[in-house]
C-alpha positions as CSV (number, residue, x, y, z in Angstrom):
1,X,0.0,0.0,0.0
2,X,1.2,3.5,-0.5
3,X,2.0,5.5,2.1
4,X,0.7,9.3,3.0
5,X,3.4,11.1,3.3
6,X,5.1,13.2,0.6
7,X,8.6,13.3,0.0
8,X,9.4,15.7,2.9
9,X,6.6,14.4,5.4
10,X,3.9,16.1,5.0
11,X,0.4,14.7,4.7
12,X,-1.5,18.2,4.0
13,X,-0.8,18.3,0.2
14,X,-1.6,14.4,-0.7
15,X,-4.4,13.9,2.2
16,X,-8.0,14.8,1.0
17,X,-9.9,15.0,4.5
18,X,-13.1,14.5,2.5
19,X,-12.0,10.8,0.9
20,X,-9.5,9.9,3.2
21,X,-11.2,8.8,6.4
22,X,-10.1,6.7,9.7
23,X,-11.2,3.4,9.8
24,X,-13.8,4.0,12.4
25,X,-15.2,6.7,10.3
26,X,-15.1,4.6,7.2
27,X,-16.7,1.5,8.9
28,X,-19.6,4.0,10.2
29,X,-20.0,4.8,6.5
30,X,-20.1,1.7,4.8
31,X,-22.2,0.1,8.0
32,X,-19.6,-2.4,8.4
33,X,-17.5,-3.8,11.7
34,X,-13.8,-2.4,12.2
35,X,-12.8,-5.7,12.0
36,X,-14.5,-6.2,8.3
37,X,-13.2,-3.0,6.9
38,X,-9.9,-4.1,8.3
39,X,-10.3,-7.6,6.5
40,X,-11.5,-5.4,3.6
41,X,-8.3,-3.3,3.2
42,X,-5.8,-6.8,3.6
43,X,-8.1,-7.8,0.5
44,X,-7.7,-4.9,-1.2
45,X,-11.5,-4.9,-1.2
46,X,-11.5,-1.0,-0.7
47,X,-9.0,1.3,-0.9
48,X,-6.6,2.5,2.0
49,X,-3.2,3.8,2.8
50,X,-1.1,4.1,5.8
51,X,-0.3,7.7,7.6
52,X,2.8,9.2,9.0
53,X,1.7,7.0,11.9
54,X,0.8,3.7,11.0
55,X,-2.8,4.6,11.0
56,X,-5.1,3.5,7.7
57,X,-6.8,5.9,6.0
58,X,-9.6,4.7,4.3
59,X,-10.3,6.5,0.9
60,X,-13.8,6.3,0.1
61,X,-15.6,8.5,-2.9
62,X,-18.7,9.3,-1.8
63,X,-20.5,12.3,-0.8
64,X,-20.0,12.4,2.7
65,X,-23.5,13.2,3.9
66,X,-24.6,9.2,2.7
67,X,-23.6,6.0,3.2
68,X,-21.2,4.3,0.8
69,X,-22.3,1.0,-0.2
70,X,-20.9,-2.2,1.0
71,X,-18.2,-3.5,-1.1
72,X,-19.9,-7.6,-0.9
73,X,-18.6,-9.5,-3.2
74,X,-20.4,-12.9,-2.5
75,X,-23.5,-13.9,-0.7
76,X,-21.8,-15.0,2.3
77,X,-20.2,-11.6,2.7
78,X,-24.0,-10.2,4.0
79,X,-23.7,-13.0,7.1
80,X,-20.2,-12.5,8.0
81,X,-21.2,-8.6,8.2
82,X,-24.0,-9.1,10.4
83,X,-21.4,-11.7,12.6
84,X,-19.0,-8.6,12.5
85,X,-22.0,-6.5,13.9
86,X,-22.6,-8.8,16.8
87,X,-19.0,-9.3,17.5
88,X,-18.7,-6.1,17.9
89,X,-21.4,-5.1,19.7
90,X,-20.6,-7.7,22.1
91,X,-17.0,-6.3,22.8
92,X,-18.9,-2.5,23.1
93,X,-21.6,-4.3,25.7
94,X,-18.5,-5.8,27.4
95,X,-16.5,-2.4,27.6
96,X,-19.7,-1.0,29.0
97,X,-19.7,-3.8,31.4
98,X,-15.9,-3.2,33.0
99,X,-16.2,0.8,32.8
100,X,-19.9,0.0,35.1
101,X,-18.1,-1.9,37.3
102,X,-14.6,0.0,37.6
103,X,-16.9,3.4,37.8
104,X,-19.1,1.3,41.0
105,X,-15.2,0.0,42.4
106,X,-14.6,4.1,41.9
107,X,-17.9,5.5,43.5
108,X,-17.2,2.8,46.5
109,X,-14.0,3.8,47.1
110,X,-14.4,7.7,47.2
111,X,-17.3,7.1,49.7
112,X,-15.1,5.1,51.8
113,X,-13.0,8.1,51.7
114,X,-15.7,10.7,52.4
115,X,-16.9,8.5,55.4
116,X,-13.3,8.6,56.9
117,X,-12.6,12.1,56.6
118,X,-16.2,13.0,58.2
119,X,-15.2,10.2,61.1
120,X,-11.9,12.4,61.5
121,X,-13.4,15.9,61.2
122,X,-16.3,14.6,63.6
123,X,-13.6,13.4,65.6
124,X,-11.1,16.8,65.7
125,X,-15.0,18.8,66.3
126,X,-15.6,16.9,69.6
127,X,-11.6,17.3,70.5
128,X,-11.9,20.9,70.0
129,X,-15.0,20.9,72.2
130,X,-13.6,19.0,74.6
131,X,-10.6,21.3,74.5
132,X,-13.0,24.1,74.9
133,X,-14.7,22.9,77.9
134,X,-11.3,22.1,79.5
135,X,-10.2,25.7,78.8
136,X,-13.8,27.4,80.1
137,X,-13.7,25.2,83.4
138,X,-9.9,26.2,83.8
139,X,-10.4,29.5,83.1
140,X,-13.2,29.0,85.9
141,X,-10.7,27.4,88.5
142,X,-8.4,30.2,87.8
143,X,-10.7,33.2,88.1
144,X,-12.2,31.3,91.4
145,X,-8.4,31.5,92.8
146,X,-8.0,34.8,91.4
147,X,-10.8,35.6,93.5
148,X,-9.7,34.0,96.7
149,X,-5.9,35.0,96.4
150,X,-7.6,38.6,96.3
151,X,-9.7,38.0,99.2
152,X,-6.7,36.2,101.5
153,X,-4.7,39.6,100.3
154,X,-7.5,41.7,101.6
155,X,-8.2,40.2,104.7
156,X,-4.4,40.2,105.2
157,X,-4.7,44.0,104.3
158,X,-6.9,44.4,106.7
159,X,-5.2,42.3,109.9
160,X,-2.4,44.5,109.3
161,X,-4.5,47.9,109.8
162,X,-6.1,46.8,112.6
163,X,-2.4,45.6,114.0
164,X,-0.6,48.4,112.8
């Protein structure tokens, strides 16, 4: 197959966006499987060349508002389509399937974290008002011996006037 890329590189000249699609966006076209257009292309059933990076490009001339028709060449090629199809479809199910489940591992494990960090700030709100309580009730002890270190000065005061 040829390839691309001009002498010096670059796709831009040689590369008609319009015929030249990816094989995703061929396959969608000819409503065929990847895997059939990719069978296709080793037959030289439709035309395709490689990019600068190893990517086929699938030329297809059609208007590229419709759907090209399916190159078939026998009558089996209609069933082994429609096998394609399923195959496919099965692997998209199955993707859907594993990206569930890893997004349900995901969900459970970010909840697990949530749940831990609310234990610890729970935890660090009852210390602080323990902390505070503490600090209130010593505050209390200290203004209540405040208070009587004032009083024992006064009465002293006072023994010392009526001495004196």
């Amino acid at each position: 197959m040829d390839n691309l890329a001009g002498d010096n590189g670059e796709t831009g000249a040689m590369l008609d966006e319009m015929t030249y699609l990816t094989v995703d966006e061929a396959a969608q076209r000819l409503g065929v499987s990847t895997i059939r257009l990719r069978l296709w292309i080793r037959e030289k059933r439709v035309e395709a060349l490689l990019d600068n990076q190893g990517r086929w490009r699938v030329r297809l001339n059609v208007d590229p508002n419709t759907v090209a028709p399916v190159p078939l060449t026998g009558p089996t090629d209609a069933i082994d389509v429609l096998i394609d199809e399923i195959m496919e479809l099965r692997l998209a199910v199955a993707d859907t399937k594993r990206t569930a489940e890893r997004l349900e591992i995901l969900a459970a494990r970010q909840q697990q974290v949530l749940d831990r960090a609310l234990a610890r700030a729970e935890a660090e709100r009852a210390g602080r008002i323990a902390a505070e309580r503490r600090a209130t009730a010593l505050a209390d002890q200290v203004g209540r011996s405040l208070d009587l270190a004032e009083a024992a000065m006064a009465r002293a005061a006072d023994k010392r006037e009526r001495a004196g």
